[in-house]
C-alpha positions in Angstrom: 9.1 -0.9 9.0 6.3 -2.6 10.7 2.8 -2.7 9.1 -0.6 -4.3 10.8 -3.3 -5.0 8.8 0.0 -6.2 6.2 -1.9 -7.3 2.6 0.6 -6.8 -0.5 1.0 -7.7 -3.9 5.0 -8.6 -4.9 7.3 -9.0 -7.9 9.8 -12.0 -7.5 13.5 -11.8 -9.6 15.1 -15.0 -10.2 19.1 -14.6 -9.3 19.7 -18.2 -10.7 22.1 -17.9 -13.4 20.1 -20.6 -15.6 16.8 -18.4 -15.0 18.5 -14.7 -14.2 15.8 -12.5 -14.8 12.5 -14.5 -14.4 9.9 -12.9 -13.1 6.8 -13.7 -10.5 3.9 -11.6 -9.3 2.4 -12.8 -6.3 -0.2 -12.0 -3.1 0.6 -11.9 0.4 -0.1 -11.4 4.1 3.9 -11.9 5.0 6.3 -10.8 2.8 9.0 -12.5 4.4 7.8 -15.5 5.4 6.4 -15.7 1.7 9.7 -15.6 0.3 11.1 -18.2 2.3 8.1 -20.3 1.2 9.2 -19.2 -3.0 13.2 -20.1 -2.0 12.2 -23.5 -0.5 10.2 -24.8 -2.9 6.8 -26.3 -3.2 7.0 -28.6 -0.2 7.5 -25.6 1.7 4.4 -23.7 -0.1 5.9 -22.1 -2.9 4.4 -21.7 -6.3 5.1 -24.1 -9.0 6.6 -21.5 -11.5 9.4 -20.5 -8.9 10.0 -24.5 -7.9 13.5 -25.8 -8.2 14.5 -22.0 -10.2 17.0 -21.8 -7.8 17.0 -18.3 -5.1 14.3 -15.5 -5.3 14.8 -12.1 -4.7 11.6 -9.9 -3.4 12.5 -6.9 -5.5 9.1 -5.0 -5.4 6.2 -4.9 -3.0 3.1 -2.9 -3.2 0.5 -2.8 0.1 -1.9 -0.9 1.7 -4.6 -2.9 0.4 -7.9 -2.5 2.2 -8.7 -6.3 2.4 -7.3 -9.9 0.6 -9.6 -9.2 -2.1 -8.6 -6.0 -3.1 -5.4 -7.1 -3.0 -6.1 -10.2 -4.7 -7.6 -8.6 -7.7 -4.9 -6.6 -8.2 -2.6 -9.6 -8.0 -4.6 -11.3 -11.1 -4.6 -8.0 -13.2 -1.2 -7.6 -13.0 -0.5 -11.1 -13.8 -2.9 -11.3 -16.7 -3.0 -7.9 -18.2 -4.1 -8.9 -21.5 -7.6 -10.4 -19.8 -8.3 -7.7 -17.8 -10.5 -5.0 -19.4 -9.1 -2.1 -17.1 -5.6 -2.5 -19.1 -7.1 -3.2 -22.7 -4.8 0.0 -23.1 -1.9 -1.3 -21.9 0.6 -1.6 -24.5 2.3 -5.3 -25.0 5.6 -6.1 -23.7 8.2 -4.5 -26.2 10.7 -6.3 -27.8 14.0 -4.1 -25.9 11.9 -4.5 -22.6 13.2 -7.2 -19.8 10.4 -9.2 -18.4 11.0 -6.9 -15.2 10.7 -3.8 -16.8 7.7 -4.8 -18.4 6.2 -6.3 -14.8 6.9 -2.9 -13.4 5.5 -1.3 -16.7 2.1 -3.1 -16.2 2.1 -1.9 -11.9 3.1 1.9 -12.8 0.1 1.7 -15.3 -2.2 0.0 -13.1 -1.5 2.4 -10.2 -2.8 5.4 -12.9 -5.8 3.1 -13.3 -9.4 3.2 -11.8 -10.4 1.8 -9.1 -6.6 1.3 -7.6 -5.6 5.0 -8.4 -7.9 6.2 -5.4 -6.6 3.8 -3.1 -4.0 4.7 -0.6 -0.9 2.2 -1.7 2.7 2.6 -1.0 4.9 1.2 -3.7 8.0 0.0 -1.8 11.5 -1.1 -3.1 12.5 -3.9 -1.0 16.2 -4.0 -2.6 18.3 -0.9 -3.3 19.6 -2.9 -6.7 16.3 -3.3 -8.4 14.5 0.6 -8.3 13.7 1.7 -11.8 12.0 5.1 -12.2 9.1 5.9 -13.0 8.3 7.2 -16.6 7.2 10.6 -16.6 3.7 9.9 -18.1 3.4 6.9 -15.4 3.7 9.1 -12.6 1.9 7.4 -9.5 -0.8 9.6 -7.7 0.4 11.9 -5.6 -1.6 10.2 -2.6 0.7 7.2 -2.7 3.8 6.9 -1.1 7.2 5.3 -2.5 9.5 3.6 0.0 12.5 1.6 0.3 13.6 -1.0 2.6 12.3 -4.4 4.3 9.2 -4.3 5.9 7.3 -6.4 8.4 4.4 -7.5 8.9 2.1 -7.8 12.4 -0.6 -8.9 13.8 -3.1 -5.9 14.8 -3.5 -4.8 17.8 -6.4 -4.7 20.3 -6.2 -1.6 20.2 -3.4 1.1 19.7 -4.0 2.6 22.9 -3.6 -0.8 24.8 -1.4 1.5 27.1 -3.3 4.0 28.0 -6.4 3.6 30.9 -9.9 2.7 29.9 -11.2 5.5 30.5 -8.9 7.4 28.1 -9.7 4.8 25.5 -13.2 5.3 25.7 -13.7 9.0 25.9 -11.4 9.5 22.4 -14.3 11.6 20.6 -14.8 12.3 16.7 -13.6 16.1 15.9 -16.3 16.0 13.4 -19.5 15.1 15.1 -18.1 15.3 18.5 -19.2 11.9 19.7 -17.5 9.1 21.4 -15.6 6.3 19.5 -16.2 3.5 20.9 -13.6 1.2 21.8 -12.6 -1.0 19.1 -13.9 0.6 16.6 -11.7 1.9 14.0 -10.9 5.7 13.9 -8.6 7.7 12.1 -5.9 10.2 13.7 -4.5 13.6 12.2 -0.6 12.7 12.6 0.6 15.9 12.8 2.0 16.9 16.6 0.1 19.8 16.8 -3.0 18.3 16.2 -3.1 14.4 16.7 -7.2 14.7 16.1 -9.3 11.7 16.0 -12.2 11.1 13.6 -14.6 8.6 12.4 -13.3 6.8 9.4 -17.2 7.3 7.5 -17.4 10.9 9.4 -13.6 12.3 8.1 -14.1 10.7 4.5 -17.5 12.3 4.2 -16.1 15.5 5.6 -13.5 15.1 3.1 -15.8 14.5 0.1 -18.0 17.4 0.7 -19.7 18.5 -2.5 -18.0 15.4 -5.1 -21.0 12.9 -4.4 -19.3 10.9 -7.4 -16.6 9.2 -5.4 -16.8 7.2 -2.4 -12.9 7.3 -2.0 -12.0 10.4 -1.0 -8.0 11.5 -1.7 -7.3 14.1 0.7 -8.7 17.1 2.7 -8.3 19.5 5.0 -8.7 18.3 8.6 -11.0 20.1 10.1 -9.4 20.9 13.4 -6.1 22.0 12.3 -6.7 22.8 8.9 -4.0 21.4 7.5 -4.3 19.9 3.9 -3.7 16.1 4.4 -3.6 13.0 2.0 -6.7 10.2 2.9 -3.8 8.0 2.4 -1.2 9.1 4.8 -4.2 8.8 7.3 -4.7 5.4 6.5 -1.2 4.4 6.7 -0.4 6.3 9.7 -3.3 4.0 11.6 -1.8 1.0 10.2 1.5 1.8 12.0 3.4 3.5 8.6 3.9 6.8 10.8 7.8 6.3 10.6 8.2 5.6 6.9 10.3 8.3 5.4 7.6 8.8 2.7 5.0 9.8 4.6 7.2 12.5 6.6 8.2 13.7 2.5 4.7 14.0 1.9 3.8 15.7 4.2 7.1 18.7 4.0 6.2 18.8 0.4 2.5 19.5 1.3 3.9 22.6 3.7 6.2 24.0 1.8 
């Protein structure tokens, strides 16, 4: 899976038999190139609490952030969930708990928290061996997407339609006010085949958030060419290049049927 636009937040698992089962939460723009960093130490531009523990294994990664410091809060909440007054709720580590469990504990609860419960995330296993399940009163929102497998991260584009004419490029027009997006600028697409509409980002969310003036996030809609109910998320991740993740094509069949 390749992603543009790649910001994540990551739980490390020590495989060192001296340290089996240490844990570290940390921010990135390149999951992979990040964990080489961790594995090689701090000369490399790892972290001090994973130097000289021996190999790292990226067990869980959770992205879709909308910028570094969205991201990056999350990344200090989870690490220091007893500071943060979003989790004063949060129950302490218990004593039967590994220090993973309780990691992924603190994520499943942040994910059910506001504002990171409205925002289109995927929660990816990286590693078959490490998936736990979700309790059933720490359910994710239905809006994110869980995944498995590597993934990638690249560089954005100039634009998606690099191979298509100018002209094409230019004329794409917003199916809600039905005026040109200009090229560059970022626009949202329906991904279903039988639609494949294009929208404003601001015009489609307003359009989705038609009569709750007390969010500015919406969560989904119905797009308003093909009427089909579809989750603001999948939207987001489909224009970040997530169109071929299993997840979203689950979503989506579960929304049909």
């Amino acid at each position: 899976m390749e992603v543009e636009g790649f910001y994540g937040c990551y739980l490390l698992y020590c495989t060192e038999p001296k340290y089996k089962g240490d844990t570290y939460i940390g921010f990135t723009v390149d999951p992979n190139r990040r964990l080489k960093q961790h594995n090689k130490g701090l000369k490399a531009g790892g972290a001090w609490r994973t130097n000289a523990k021996g190999q790292w294994d990226m067990a869980l990664i959770i992205h879709g952030f909308p910028n570094e410091i969205s991201a990056l809060r999350f990344e200090w909440a989870w690490q220091h969930p007893d500071r943060s007054r979003r989790l004063s709720h949060l129950k302490k580590k218990e004593r039967r708990e590994t220090k993973f469990q309780y990691a992924f504990r603190i994520a499943a609860t942040m994910l059910r928290t506001g504002p990171w419960s409205r925002l289109p995330l995927t929660i990816r296993w990286l590693k078959e061996e490490y998936t736990l399940d979700f309790h059933p009163d720490l359910q994710p929102p239905q809006h994110m997407a869980i995944a498995f497998g590597p993934v990638k991260a690249i560089r954005p584009a100039g634009s998606r339609d690099d191979s298509e004419s100018a002209s094409k490029t230019y004329f794409k027009m917003c199916n809600v006010c039905n005026r040109v997006i200009d090229e560059g600028h970022l626009c949202l697409k329906c991904f279903r085949p039988d639609c494949l509409s294009t929208f404003h980002v601001l015009c489609l969310a307003e359009h989705f958030l038609n009569g709750d003036g007390d969010q500015l996030l919406p969560v989904s809609g119905y797009c308003p060419q093909c009427n089909k109910w579809v989750q603001w998320g999948e939207l987001i991740r489909y224009s970040k290049g997530c169109y071929r993740d299993g997840a979203l094509f689950r979503s989506v069949t579960d929304n049909d049927t």
